[in-house]
C-alpha positions as CSV (number, residue, x, y, z in Angstrom):
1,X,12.6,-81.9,-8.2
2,X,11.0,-78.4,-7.9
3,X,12.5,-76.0,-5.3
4,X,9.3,-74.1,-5.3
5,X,8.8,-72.3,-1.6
6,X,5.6,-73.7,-0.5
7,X,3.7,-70.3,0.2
8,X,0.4,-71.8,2.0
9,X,3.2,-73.1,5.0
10,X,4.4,-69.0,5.7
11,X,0.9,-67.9,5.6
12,X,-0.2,-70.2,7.6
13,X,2.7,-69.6,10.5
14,X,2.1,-66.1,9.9
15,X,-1.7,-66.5,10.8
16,X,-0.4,-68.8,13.9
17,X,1.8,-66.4,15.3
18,X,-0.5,-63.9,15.0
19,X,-3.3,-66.2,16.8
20,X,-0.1,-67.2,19.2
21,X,0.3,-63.5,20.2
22,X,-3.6,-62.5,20.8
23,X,-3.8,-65.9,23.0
24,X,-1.4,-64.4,25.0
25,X,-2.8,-60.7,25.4
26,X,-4.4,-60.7,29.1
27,X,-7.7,-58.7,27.5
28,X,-8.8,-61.0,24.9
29,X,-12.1,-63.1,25.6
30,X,-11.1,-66.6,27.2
31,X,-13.5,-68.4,24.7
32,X,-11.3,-66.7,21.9
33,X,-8.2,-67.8,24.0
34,X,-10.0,-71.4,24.8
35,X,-10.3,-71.5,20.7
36,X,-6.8,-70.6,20.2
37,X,-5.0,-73.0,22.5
38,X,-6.5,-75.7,21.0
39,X,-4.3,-75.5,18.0
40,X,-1.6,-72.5,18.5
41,X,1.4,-75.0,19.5
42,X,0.3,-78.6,17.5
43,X,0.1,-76.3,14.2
44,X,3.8,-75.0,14.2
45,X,5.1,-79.1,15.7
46,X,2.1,-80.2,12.0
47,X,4.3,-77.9,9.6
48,X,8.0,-79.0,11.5
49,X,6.6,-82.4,10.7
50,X,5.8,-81.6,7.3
51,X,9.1,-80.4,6.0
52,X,11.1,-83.4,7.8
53,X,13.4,-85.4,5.6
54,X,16.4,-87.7,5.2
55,X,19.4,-85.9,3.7
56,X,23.2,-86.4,5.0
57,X,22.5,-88.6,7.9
58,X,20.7,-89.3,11.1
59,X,23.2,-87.2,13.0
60,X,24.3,-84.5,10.6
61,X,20.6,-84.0,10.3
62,X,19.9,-83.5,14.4
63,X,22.8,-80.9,13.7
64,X,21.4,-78.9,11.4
65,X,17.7,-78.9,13.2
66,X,19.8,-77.8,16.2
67,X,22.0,-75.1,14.3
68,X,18.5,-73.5,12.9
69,X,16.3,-74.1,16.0
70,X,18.4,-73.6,19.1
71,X,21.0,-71.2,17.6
72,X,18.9,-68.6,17.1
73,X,16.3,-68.7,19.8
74,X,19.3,-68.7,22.2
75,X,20.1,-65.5,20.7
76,X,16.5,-64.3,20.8
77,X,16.0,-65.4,24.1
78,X,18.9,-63.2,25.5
79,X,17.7,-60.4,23.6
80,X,14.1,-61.1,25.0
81,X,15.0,-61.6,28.7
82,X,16.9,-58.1,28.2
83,X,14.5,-56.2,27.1
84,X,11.9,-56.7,29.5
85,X,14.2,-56.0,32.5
86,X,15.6,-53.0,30.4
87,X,11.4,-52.0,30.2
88,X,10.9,-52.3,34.0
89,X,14.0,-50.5,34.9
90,X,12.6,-47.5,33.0
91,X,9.6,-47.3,34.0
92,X,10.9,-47.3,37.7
93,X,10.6,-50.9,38.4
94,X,12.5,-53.3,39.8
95,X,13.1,-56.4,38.1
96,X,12.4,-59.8,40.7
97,X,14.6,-61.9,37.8
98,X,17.5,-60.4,35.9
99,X,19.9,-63.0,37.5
100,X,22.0,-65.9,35.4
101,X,20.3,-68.5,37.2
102,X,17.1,-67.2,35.9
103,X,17.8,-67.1,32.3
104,X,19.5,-70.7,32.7
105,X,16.3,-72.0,34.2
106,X,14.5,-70.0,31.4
107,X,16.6,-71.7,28.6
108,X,16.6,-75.3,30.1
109,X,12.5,-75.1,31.6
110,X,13.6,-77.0,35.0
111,X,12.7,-77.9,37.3
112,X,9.8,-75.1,38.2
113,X,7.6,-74.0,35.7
114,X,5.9,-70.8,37.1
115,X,9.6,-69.7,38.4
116,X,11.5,-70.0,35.5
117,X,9.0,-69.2,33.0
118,X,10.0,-68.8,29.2
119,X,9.1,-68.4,25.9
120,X,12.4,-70.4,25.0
121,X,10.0,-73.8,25.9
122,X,8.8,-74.2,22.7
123,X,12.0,-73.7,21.1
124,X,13.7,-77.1,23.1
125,X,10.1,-79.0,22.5
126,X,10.1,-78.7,19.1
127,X,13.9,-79.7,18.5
128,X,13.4,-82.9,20.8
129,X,10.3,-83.6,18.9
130,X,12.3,-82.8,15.5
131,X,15.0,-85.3,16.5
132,X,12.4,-88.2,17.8
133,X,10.8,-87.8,14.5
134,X,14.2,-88.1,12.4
135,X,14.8,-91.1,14.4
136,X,11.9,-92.7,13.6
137,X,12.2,-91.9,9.6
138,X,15.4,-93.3,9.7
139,X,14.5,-96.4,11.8
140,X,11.1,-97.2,10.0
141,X,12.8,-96.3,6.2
142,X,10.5,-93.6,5.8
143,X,7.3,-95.8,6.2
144,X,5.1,-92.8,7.1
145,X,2.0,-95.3,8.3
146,X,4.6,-97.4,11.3
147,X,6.0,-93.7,12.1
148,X,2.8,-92.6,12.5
149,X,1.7,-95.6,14.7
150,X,4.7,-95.4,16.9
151,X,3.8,-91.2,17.2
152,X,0.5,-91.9,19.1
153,X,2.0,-94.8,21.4
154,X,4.6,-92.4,22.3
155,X,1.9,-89.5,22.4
156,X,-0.1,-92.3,25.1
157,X,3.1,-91.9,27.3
158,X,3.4,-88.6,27.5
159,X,0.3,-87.7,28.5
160,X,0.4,-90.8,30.9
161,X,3.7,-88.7,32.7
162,X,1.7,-85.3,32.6
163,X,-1.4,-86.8,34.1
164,X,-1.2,-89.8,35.5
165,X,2.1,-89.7,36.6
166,X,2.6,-86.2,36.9
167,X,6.3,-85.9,35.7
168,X,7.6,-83.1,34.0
169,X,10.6,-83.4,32.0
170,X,13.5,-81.3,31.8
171,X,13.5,-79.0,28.1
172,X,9.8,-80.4,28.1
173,X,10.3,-83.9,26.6
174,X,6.7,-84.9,27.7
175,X,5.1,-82.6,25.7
176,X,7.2,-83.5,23.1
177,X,6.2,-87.0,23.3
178,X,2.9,-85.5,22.4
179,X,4.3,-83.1,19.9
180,X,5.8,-86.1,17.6
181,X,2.0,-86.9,16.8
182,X,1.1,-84.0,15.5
183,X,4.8,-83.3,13.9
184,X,4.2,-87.0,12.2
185,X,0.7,-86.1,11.0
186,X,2.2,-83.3,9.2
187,X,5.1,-85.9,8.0
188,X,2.2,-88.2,7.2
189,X,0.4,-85.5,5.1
190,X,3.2,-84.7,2.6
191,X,4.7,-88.2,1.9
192,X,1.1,-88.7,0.9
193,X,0.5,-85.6,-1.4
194,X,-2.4,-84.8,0.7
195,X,-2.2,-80.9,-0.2
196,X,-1.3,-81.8,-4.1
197,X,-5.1,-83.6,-4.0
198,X,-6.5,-80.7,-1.8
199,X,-5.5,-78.5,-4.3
200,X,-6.9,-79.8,-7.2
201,X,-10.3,-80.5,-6.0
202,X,-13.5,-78.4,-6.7
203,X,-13.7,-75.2,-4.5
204,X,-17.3,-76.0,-3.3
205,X,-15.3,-79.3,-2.1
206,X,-12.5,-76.8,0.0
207,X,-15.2,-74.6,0.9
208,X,-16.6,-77.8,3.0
209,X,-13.8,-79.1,4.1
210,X,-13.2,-75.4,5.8
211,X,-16.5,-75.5,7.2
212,X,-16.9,-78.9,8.5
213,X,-13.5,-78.9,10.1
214,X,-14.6,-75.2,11.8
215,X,-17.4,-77.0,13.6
216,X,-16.0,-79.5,14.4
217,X,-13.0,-77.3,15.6
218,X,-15.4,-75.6,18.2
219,X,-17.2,-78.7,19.0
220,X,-14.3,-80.3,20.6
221,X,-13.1,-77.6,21.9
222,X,-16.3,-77.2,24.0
223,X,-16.3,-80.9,25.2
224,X,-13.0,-80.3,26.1
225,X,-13.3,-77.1,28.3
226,X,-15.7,-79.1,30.7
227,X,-12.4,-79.8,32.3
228,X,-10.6,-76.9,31.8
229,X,-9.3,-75.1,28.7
230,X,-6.0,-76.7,26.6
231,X,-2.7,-75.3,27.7
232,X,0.1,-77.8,26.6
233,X,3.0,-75.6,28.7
234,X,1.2,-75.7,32.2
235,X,0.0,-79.3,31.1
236,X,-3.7,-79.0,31.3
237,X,-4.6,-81.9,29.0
238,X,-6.8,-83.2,31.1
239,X,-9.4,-84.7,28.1
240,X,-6.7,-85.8,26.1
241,X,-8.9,-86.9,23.0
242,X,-10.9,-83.9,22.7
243,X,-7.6,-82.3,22.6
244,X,-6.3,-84.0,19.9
245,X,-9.2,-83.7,17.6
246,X,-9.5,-80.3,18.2
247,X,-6.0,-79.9,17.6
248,X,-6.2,-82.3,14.1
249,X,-9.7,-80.1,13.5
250,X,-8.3,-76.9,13.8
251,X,-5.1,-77.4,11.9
252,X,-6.6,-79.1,9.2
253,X,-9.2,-76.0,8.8
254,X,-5.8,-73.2,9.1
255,X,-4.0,-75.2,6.9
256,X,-6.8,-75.3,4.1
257,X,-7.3,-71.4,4.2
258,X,-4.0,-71.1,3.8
259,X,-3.7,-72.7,0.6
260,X,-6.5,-70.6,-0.1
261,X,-5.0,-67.6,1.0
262,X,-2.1,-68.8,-1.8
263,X,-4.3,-69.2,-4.5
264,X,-5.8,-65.9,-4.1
265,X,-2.8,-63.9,-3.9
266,X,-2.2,-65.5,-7.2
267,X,-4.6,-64.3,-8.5
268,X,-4.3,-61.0,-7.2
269,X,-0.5,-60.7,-8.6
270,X,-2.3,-60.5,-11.6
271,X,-3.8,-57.2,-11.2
272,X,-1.9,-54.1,-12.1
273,X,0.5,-52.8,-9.5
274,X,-1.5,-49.2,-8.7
275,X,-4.5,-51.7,-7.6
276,X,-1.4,-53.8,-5.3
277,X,0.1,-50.7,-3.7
278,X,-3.8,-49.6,-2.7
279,X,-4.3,-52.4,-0.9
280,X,-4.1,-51.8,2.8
281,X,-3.2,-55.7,3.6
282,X,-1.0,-57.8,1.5
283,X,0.4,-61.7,0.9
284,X,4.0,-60.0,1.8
285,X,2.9,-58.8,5.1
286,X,1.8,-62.1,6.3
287,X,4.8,-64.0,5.0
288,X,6.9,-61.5,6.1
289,X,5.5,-62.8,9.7
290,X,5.4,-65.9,8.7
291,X,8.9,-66.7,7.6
292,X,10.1,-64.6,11.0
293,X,7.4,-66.4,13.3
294,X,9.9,-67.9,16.0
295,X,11.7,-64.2,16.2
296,X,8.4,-62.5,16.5
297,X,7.0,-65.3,18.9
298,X,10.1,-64.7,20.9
299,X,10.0,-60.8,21.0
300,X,6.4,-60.4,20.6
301,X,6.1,-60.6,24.8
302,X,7.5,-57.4,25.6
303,X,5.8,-55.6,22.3
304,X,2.4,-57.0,24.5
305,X,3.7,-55.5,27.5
306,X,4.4,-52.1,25.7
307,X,1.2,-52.3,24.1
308,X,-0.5,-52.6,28.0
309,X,1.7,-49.1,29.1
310,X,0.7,-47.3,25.9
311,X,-3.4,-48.0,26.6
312,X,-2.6,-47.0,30.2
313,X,-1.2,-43.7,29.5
314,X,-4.0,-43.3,26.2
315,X,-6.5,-44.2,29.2
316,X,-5.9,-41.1,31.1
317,X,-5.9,-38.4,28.0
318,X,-9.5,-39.5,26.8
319,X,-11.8,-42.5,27.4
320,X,-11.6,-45.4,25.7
321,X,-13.2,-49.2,25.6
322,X,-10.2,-50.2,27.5
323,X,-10.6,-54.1,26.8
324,X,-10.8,-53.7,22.9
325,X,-8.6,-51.1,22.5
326,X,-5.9,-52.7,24.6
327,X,-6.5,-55.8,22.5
328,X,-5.9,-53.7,18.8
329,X,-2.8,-51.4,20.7
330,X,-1.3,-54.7,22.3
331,X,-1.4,-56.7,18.9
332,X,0.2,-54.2,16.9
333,X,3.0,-53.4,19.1
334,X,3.8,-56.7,19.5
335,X,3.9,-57.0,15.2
336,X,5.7,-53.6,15.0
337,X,7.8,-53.3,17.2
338,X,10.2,-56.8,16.9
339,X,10.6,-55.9,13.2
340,X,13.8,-53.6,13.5
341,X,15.6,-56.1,15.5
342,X,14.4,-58.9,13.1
343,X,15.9,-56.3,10.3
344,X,19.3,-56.4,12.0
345,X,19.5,-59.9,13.2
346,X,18.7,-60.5,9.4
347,X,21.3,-58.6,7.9
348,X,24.0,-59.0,10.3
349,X,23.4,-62.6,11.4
350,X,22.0,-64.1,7.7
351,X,23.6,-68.3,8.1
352,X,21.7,-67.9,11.7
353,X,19.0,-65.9,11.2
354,X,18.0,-67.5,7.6
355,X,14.3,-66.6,7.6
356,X,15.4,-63.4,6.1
357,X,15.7,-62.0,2.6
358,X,18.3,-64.7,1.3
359,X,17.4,-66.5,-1.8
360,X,17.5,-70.0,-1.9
361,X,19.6,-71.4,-4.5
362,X,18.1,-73.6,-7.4
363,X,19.3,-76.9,-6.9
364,X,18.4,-78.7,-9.7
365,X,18.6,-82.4,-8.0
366,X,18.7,-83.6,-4.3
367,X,21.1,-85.7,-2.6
368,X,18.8,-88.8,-3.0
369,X,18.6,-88.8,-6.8
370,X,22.5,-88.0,-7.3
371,X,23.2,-90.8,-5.1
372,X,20.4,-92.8,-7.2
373,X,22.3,-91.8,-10.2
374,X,26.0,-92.5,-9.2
375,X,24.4,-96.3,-8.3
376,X,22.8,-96.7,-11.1
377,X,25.8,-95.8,-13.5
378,X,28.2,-98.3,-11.0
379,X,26.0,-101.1,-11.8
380,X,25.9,-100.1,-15.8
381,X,29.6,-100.6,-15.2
382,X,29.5,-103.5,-13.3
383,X,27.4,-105.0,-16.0
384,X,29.9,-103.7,-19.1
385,X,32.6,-105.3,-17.1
């Protein structure tokens, strides 16, 4: 089995957390923002989905989803919360928060949303939607068409709690419920070799596939901003099924350019290296970003807020367009300046912090086919005997 890293799934987490960061810069246009929250969240739960798999066990397996999911972002969550109080201290502030039963709330997201606001929420959601989805490939055998199936009935119920009901689960299980759709799409997408086909077709064929899916994209996000734009963390779902094929649109059209972001950094690798270290953006940027997305989703915040004081300060030494510019300053903070802590956590922290610079060893077989193997050679013996 080839141990090939899939490339398109880091550029396309880079270009999420990217659109994750702008959606959350006060300045930028709401119909941008409206565009954005359609698919921000669902796209990171699709790729989760698409890299879930049996390996040592239903339970060893929740373990290890926990130890590289809530390990980390505990850490980063600390180091976020921090920060920001550190940043309002200095600038003369006082923080209304830095208490333990703050970041507790923070960490666990109940029972008050607007008071114990976090970007930690995601984190819990998508481990509880990781472990519903190992439960259900280990109940259903790996039968990605009755996982699917039981994905939407639980994606029914959860959006029967958030607005019919109007319950809000503790470490955001509704959403979650919701979540496991999109996370078993994704599941659904590479037990069928969806991306193998994609990738073979005609490029006039991906070309339309982009374009119709764009349309579309915007389309349903219009129909469903007659009730309000999409937020999944204050749970304004209010026209479920417009949200879902916007959501299923819009990741279907991120994922394609993705894998034509891929194929034409391939092609670019094969331009001589003067050319390479011209060029002002390049594949290792993105998947830089991309392979460090929950870090920089996590410390991106205060970068923002930084970002906000620096166009402040610019504002009064000459004039500016103060909506754009705070827009461009806001969004490169918020990339810059997480990067030297993502350096150190990297280096010192590397079993945590994995995303990093450590090579993945070439394992030549999975657990799956040795065990298929060791069978096979028992019954060979069983049959000699």
């Amino acid at each position: 089995m080839s141990n090939e890293r899939e490339r398109w799934a880091d550029f396309a987490k880079g270009i999420g957390i990217i659109f994750v960061i702008i959606g959350h810069i006060k300045y930028v246009d709401n119909s941008i923002k409206e565009w954005i929250y359609t698919f921000h969240m669902p796209l990171f739960f699709f790729i989760s989905g698409y890299f879930i798999n049996k390996h040592y066990g239903l339970l060893k397996d929740i373990g290890h989803k926990a130890y590289i999911l809530l390990i980390p972002y505990f850490i980063l969550s600390v180091i976020e919360f921090m920060l920001e109080d550190i940043l309002l201290i200095l600038f003369g502030m006082t923080p209304e928060h830095m208490t333990i039963k703050h970041l507790v709330g923070s960490i666990i997201q109940f029972p008050y949303p607007n008071e114990y606001e976090s970007t930690f929420w995601f984190f819990g959601c998508l481990f509880i939607t990781s472990v519903i989805l190992l439960a259900l490939v280990y109940i259903f055998k790996e039968n990605k068409y009755k996982i699917l199936a039981t994905s939407t009935i639980l994606m029914v119920i959860g959006t029967i709690l958030i607005n019919v009901l109007e319950i809000r689960l503790i470490w955001n299980i509704d959403i979650a419920l919701i979540m496991t759709f999109y996370a078993s799409f994704g599941y659904l997408v590479k037990q069928s070799h969806i991306l193998d086909k994609y990738n073979s077709s005609d490029k006039k064929y991906k070309i339309l596939i982009i374009i119709v899916c764009g349309i579309l994209g915007i389309l349903f996000m219009k129909l469903t901003n007659i009730d309000g734009h999409i937020d999944y963390y204050t749970r304004n779902i209010k026209s479920p099924v417009y949200c879902l094929l916007a959501g299923v649109s819009n990741i279907i059209l991120i994922v394609a350019l993705s894998n034509m972001i891929e194929t034409y950094f391939k092609n670019r690798k094969k331009a001589n290296n003067l050319k390479r270290k011209l060029e002002i953006f390049r594949s290792e940027d993105i998947e830089y970003i991309g392979r460090n997305s929950g870090a920089f989703y996590v410390l991106s915040a205060w970068g923002i807020h930084v970002g906000y004081l620096a166009v402040i300060l610019l504002k009064q030494v000459v004039e500016i367009r103060y909506r754009c510019t705070a827009t461009i300053i806001s969004l490169i903070t918020a990339i810059m300046l997480p990067i030297p802590i993502i350096l150190i956590l990297n280096k010192t922290l590397p079993h945590i912090f994995r995303n990093g610079n450590i090579k993945k060893k070439t394992i030549p077989k999975d657990n799956i086919e040795v065990r298929e193997e060791k069978r096979a050679c028992s019954t060979i013996h069983e049959n000699n005997a």
